[in-house]
VMD Tcl script that draws the C-alpha trace (Angstrom):
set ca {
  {0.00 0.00 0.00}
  {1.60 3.31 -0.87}
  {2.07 5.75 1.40}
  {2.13 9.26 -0.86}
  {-0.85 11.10 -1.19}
  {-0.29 14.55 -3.43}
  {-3.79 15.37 -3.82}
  {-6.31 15.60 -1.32}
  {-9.91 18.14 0.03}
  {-9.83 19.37 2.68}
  {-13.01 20.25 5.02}
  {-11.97 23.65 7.14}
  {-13.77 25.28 9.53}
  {-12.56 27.54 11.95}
  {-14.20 28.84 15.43}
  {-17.09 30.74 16.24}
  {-16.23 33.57 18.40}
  {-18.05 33.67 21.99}
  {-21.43 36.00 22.72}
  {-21.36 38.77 24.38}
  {-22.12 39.11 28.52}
  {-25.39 41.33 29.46}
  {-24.61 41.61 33.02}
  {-25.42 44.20 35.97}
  {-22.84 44.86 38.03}
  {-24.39 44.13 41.64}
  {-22.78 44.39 45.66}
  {-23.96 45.69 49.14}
  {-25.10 49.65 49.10}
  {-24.58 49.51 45.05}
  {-27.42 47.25 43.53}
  {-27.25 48.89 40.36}
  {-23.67 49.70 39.70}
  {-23.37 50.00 35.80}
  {-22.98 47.13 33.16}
  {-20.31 45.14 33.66}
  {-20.69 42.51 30.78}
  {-17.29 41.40 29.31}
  {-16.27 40.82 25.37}
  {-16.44 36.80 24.08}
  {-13.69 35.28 22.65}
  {-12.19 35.23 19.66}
  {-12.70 32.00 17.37}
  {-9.99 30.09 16.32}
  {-8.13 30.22 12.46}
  {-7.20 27.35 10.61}
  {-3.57 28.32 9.03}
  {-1.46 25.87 6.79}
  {2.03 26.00 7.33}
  {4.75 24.92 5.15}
  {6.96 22.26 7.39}
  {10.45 21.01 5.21}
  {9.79 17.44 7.73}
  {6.91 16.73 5.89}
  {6.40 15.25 2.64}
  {3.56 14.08 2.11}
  {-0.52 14.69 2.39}
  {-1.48 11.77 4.00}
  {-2.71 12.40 7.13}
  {-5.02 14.90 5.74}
  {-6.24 12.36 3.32}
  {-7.16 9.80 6.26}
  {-8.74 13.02 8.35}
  {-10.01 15.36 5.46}
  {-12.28 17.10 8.60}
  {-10.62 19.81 10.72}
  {-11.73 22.56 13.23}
  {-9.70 25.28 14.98}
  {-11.46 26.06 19.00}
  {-14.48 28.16 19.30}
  {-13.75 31.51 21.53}
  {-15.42 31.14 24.78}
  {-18.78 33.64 26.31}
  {-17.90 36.52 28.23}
  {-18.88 36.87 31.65}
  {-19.81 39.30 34.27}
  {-16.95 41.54 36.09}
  {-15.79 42.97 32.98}
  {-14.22 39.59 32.15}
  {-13.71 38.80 28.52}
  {-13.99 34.69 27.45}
  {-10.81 32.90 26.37}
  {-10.04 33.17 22.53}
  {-10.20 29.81 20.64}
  {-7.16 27.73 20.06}
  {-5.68 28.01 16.35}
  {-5.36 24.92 14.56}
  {-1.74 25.08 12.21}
  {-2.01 22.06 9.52}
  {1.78 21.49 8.29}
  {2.04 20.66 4.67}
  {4.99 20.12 2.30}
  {6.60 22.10 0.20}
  {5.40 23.16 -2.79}
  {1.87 23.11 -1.78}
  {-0.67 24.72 -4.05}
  {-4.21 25.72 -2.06}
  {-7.52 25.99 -4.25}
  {-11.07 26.55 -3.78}
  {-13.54 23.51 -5.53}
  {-13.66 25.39 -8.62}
  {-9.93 25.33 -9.42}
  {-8.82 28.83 -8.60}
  {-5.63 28.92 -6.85}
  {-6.00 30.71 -3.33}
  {-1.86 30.06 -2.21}
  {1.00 28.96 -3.42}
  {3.31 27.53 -0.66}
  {6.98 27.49 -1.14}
  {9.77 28.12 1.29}
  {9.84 27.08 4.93}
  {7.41 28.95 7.70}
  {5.25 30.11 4.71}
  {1.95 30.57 5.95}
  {-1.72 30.65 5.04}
  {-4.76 31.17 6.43}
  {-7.37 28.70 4.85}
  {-10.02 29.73 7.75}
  {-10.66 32.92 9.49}
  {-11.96 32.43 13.07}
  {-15.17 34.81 14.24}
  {-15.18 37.51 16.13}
  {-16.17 37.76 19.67}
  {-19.76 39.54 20.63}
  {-19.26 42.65 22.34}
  {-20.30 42.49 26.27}
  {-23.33 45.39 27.44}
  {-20.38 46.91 29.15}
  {-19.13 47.95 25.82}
  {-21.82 49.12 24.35}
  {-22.72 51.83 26.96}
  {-22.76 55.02 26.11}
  {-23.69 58.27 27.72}
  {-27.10 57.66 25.70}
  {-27.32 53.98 26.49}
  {-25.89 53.68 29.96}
  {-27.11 50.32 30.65}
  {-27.94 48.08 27.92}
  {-29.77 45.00 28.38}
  {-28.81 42.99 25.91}
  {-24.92 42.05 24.17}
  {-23.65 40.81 20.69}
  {-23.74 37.19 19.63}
  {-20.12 36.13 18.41}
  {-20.04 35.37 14.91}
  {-19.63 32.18 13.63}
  {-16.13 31.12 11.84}
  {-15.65 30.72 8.18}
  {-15.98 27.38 6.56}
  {-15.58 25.32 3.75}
  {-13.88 23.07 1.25}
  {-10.49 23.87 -0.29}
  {-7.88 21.65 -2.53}
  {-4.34 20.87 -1.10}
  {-2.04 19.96 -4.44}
  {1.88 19.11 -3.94}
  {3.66 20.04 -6.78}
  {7.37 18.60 -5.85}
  {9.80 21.20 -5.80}
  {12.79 19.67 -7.80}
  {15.71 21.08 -10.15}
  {16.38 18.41 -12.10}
  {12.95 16.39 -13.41}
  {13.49 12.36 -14.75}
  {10.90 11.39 -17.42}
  {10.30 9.15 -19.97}
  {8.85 5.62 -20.58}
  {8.34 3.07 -17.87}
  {11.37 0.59 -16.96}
  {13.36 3.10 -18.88}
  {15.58 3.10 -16.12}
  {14.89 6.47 -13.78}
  {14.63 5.42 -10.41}
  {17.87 3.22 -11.05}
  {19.55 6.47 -12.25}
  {18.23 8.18 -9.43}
  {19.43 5.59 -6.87}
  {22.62 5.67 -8.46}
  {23.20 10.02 -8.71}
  {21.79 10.13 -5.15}
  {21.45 8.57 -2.33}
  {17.41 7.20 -2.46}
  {16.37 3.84 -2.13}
  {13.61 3.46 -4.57}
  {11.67 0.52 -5.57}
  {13.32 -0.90 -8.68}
  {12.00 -4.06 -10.58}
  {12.31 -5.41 -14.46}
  {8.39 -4.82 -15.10}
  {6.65 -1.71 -15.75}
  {4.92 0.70 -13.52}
  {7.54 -0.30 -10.68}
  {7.60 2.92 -9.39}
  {3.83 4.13 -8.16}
  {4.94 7.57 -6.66}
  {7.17 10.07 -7.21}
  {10.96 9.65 -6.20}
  {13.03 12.46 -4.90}
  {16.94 12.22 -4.17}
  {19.53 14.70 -3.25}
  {22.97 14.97 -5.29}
  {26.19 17.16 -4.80}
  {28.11 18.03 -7.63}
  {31.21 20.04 -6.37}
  {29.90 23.33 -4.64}
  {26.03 22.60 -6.16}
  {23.54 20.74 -4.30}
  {20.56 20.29 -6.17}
  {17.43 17.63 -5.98}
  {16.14 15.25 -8.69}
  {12.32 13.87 -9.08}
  {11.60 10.93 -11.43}
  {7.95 11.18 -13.08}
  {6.37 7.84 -13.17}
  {3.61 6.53 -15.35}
  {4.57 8.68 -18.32}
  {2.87 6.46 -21.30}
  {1.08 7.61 -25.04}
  {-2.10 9.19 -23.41}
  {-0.92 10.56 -19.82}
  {-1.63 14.23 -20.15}
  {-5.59 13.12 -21.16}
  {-5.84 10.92 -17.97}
  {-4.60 7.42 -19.21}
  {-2.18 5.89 -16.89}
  {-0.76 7.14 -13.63}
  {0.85 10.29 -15.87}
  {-1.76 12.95 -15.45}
  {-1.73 12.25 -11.45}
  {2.22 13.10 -11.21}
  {3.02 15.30 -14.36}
  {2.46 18.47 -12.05}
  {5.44 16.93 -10.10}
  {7.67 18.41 -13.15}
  {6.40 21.99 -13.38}
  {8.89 23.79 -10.80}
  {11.79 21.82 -12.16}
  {14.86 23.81 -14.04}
  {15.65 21.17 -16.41}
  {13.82 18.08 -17.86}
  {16.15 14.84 -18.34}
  {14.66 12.33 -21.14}
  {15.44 8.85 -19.46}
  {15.77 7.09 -23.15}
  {15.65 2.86 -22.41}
  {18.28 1.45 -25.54}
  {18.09 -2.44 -24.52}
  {14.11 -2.33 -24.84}
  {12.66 -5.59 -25.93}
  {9.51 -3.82 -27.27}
  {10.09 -4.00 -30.81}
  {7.64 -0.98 -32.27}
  {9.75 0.94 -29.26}
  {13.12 2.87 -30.21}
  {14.89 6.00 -28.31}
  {13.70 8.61 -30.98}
  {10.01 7.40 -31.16}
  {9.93 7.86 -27.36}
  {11.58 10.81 -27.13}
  {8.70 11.97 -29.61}
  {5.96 10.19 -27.44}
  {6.68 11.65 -24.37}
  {7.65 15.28 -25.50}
  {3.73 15.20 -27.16}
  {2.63 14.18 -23.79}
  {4.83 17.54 -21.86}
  {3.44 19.56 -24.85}
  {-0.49 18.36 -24.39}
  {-0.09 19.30 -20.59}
  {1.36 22.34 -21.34}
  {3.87 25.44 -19.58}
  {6.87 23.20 -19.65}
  {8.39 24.82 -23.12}
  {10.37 26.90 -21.48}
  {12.30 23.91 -19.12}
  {15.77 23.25 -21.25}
  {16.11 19.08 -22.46}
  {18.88 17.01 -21.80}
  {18.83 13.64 -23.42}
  {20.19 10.68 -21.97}
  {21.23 6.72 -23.15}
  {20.82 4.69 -20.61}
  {21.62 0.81 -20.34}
  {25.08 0.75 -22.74}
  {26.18 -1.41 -20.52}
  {24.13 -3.83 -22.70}
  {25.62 -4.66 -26.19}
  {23.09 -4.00 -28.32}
  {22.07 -0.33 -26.11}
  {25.07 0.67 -27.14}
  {25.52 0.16 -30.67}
  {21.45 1.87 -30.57}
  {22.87 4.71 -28.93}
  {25.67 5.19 -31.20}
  {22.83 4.86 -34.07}
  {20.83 7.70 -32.84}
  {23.34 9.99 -30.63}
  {23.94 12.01 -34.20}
  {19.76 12.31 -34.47}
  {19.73 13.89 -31.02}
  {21.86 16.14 -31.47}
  {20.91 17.64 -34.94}
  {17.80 18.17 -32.57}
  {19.44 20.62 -30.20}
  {20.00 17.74 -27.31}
  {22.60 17.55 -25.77}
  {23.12 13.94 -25.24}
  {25.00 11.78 -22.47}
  {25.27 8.01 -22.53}
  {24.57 6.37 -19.58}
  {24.34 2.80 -17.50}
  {23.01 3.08 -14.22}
  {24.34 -0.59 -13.60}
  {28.28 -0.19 -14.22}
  {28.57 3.35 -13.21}
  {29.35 4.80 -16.60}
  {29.11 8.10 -17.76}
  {27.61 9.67 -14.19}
  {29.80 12.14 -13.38}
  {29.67 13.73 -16.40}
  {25.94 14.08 -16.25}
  {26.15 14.88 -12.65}
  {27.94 18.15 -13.56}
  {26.33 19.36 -16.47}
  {22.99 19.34 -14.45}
  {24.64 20.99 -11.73}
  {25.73 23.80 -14.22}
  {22.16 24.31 -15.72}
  {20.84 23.91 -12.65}
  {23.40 27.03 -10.94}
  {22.67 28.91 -14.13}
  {18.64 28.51 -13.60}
  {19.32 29.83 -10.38}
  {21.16 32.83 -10.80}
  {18.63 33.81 -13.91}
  {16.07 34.26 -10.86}
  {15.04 37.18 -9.62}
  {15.98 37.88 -6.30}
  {13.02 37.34 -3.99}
  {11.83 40.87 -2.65}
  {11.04 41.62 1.30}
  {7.13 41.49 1.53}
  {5.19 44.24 1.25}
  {1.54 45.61 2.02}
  {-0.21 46.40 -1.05}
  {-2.81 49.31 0.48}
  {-6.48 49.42 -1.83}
  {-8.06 51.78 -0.27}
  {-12.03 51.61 -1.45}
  {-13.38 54.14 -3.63}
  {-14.75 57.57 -2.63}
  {-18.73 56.70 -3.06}
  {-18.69 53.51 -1.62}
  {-21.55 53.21 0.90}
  {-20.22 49.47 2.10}
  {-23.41 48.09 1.11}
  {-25.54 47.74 -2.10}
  {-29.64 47.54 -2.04}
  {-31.14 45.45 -5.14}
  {-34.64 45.01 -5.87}
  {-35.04 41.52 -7.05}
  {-38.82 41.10 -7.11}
  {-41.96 43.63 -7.29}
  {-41.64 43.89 -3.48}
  {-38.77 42.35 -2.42}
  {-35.29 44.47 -1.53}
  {-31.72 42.59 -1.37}
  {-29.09 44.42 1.41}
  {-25.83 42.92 0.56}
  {-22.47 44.38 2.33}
  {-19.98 43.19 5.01}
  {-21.31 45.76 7.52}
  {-24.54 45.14 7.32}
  {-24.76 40.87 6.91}
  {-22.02 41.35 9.93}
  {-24.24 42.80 11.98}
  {-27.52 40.46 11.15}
  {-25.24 37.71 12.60}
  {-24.38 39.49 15.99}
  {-27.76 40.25 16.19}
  {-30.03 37.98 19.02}
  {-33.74 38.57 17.46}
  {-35.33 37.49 20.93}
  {-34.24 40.66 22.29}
  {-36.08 43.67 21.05}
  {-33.38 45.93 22.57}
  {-30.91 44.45 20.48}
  {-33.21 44.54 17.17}
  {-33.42 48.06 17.91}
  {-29.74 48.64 18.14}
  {-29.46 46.97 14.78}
  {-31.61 49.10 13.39}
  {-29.81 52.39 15.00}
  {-26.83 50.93 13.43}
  {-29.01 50.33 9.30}
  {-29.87 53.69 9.46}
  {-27.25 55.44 10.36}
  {-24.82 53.20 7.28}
  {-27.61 54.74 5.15}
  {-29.37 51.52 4.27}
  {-32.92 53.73 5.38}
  {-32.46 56.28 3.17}
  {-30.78 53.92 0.05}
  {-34.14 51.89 0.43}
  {-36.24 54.63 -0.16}
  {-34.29 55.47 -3.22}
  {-34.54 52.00 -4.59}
  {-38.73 52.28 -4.22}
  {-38.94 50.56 -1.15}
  {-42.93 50.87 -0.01}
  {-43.90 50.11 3.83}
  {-44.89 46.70 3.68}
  {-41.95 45.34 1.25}
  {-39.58 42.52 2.22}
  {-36.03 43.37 3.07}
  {-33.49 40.38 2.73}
  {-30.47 41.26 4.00}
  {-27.51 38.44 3.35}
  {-27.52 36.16 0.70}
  {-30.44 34.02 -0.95}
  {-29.43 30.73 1.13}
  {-28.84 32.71 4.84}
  {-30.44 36.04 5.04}
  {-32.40 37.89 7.37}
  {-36.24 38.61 6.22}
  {-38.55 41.18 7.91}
  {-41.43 43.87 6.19}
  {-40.17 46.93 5.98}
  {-41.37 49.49 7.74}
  {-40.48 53.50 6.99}
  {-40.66 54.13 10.98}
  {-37.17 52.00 11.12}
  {-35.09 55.22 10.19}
  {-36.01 56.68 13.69}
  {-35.04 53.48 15.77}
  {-35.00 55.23 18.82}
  {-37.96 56.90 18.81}
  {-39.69 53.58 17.90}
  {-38.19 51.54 21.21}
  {-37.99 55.09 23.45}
  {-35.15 55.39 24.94}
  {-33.92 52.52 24.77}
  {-31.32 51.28 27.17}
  {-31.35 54.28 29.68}
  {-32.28 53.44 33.36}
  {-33.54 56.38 35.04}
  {-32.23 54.17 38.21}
  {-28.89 55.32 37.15}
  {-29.11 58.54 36.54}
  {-26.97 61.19 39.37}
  {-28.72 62.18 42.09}
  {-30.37 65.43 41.98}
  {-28.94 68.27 44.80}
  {-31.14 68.79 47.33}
  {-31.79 72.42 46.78}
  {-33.14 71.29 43.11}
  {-35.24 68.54 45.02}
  {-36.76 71.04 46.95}
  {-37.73 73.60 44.36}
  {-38.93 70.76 42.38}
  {-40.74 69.82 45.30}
  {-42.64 73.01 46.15}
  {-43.61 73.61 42.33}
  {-45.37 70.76 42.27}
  {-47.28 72.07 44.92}
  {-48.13 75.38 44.47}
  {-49.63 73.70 41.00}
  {-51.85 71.76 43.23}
  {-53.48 74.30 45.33}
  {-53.78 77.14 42.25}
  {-55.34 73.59 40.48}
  {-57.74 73.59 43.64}
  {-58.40 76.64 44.16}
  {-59.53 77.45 40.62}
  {-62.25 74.55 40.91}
  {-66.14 75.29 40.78}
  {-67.90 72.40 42.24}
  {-71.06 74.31 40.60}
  {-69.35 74.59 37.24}
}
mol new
graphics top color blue
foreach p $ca { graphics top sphere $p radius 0.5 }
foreach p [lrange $ca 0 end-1] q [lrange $ca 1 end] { graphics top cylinder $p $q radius 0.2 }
display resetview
């Protein structure tokens, strides 16, 4: 059973961030002392890390299911809940990240690089900060919101200089056992090798890797055979080596015909005609592979190769081909632009936009779309009518009221705010632009406002009154 997995999906979902606290704060002599209702938690983000010790996606394709902590309630005493734990995935290098439709999200390359595949939600905020000198004690606090989720593609393209291809028992992963130091499975039938190979060889001062591409047959690039499933394995490799097998016993099967095949297969797949071709005999050690190779060396070369004889058995002609990868491979390198220090790219949005957007989709029916707004609907607890009337405080004053009426909203319509699978329905009702008129004052506790001086108590006091006797006194009980 093999043990490398390149390709796998990936179920994400990070944590929802704790509610809000609506809390008094309560002791001896004080029995209303101001809201003290603390902040919830932060939810958790799912990040994917690039880790050099691992090399494969395996354990992701055994557990495709992952969650990062959920961010704990707040609570009173001003205390805020705990944030949810993160949950960092490690994943090899040359990891490509896309969504289920194909688009590439990340491209992961280089140790410690990072990305977040899952944003965690935000903690509600407690009643103790949402008091204001307006709203001095609110009753009610913001649910957390919940933590993105969803699907996304993990793809290892192996990041290799030097890329081995050509036809099956053409001899690769003997060459690469003998260049480097990997132990790969090697047998005299084809489709021996059932995953990728990758060894590490030093030629004087150059270090450089080498991948052999299995399953390369007439038909790969359109899905036939193991080819399709490895030949992104050669796309970040500076040089492509054509393994060419002269003691094959296959007799409609010669070096230039497979040199032909497998360059039609590269071509069909696409972005590699830039990678330069080195050519190589292998198997001279046999007699007839290498009269064949002294038959068609003269062929390759009037093609542009340039050409190396081989056998991976006796030893012969390695060094040589050793270095003169090592030299394209320094001269790929240096041809590289140097890697700049990160920057921020800054978009700042545009002058007139509101944050928001109002559609009319049907005769009576009004869309509210916007990150503000759909944020909001989710913080929102809709058993509270306090807290539906601080929602819509916080509508009309983004100018959703007012874009409404310019869209021909009527009292009565439906307003969806959200999308068409999770929104937020209610009738629309002009009244809504003067939210706190509609709930009072909403919030305020009379029980908390200062004492008044006594001098002010009094005068109060003795107006009252003097209203009630000049009321008296001006009654006629014969009237």
């Amino acid at each position: 059973m093999t043990t490398f997995v390149d390709r796998v999906e990936l179920h994400v979902a990070a944590g929802n961030g704790g509610h809000g606290c609506a809390s008094v704060h309560r002791e001896k002599f004080k029995p209303l002392g101001g809201p003290d209702g603390g902040n919830g938690g932060r939810g958790g983000d799912v990040t994917l890390v690039v880790d050099q010790s691992v090399t494969t996606l395996l354990d992701y394709h055994h557990s495709p299911h992952r969650r990062a902590g959920n961010g704990k309630p707040g609570e009173g005493g001003n205390r805020s809940g705990k944030d949810g734990q993160d949950l960092v995935l490690p994943v090899p290098d040359g990891t490509v990240v896309l969504d289920r439709q194909g688009r590439v999200l990340a491209d992961l390359v280089g140790q410690g690089t990072s990305y977040v595949a899952a944003q965690g939600g935000r903690g509600g905020l407690g009643n103790a900060a949402l008091a204001s000198a307006r709203r001095k004690a609110p009753g009610f606090a913001l649910l957390g919101e919940p933590g993105q989720s969803g699907d996304i593609v993990l793809e290892l393209k192996t990041v290799a200089d030097v890329a081995l291809v050509g036809y099956p028992s053409a001899g690769k992963s003997s060459l690469i056992s003998v260049l480097s130091a990997a132990k790969p499975k090697i047998a005299d039938y084809p489709f021996t090798t059932l995953v990728p190979n990758l060894g590490v060889v030093t030629a004087g001062s150059t270090v450089y890797t080498v991948a052999d591409v299995p399953g390369l047959i007439p038909g790969a690039s359109r899905g036939r055979g193991l080819g399709l499933e490895f030949l992104r394995h050669v796309e970040r490799c500076s040089v492509l080596v054509h393994v060419l097998d002269t003691a094959t016993l296959e007799s409609d099967r010669d070096p230039l015909s497979d040199l032909d095949t497998i360059e039609e297969e590269l071509r069909s797949y696409g972005g590699l005609g830039d990678r330069p071709r080195i050519a190589v005999l292998n198997k001279i050690d046999v007699p007839d592979g290498k009269d064949l190779a002294d038959m068609v060396r003269p062929d390759l070369e009037a093609r542009g190769y340039r050409v190396f004889e081989v056998s991976a058995v006796a030893h012969t002609g390695l060094k040589e081909l050793s270095f003169a990868l090592a030299e394209i491979v320094a001269r790929a390198r240096a041809a590289k632009p140097k890697q700049e220090a990160t920057r921020i790219v800054i978009r700042p949005k545009a002058v007139d936009d509101a944050g928001f957007t109002v559609t009319r989709e049907e005769e009576a029916l009004f869309r509210v779309r916007g990150e503000k707004p759909e944020r909001w609907v989710r913080q929102t607890d809709f058993s509270n009518d306090e807290a539906v009337g601080y929602l819509a405080d916080r509508l009309n004053r983004l100018g959703v009221e007012d874009a409404l009426v310019k869209a021909g909203a009527r009292a009565g319509d439906g307003v969806a705010i959200g999308p068409e699978d999770d929104a937020v329905v209610f009738d629309w009702e002009p009244s809504m632009a003067a939210g706190a008129e509609m709930l009072g004052r909403r919030g305020e506790d009379h029980r908390l406002e200062a004492p008044r001086p006594a001098a002010v108590r009094r005068r109060d006091r003795d107006a009252e009154r003097d209203e009630a006797e000049a009321e008296y006194r001006g009654f006629d009980p014969f009237s």
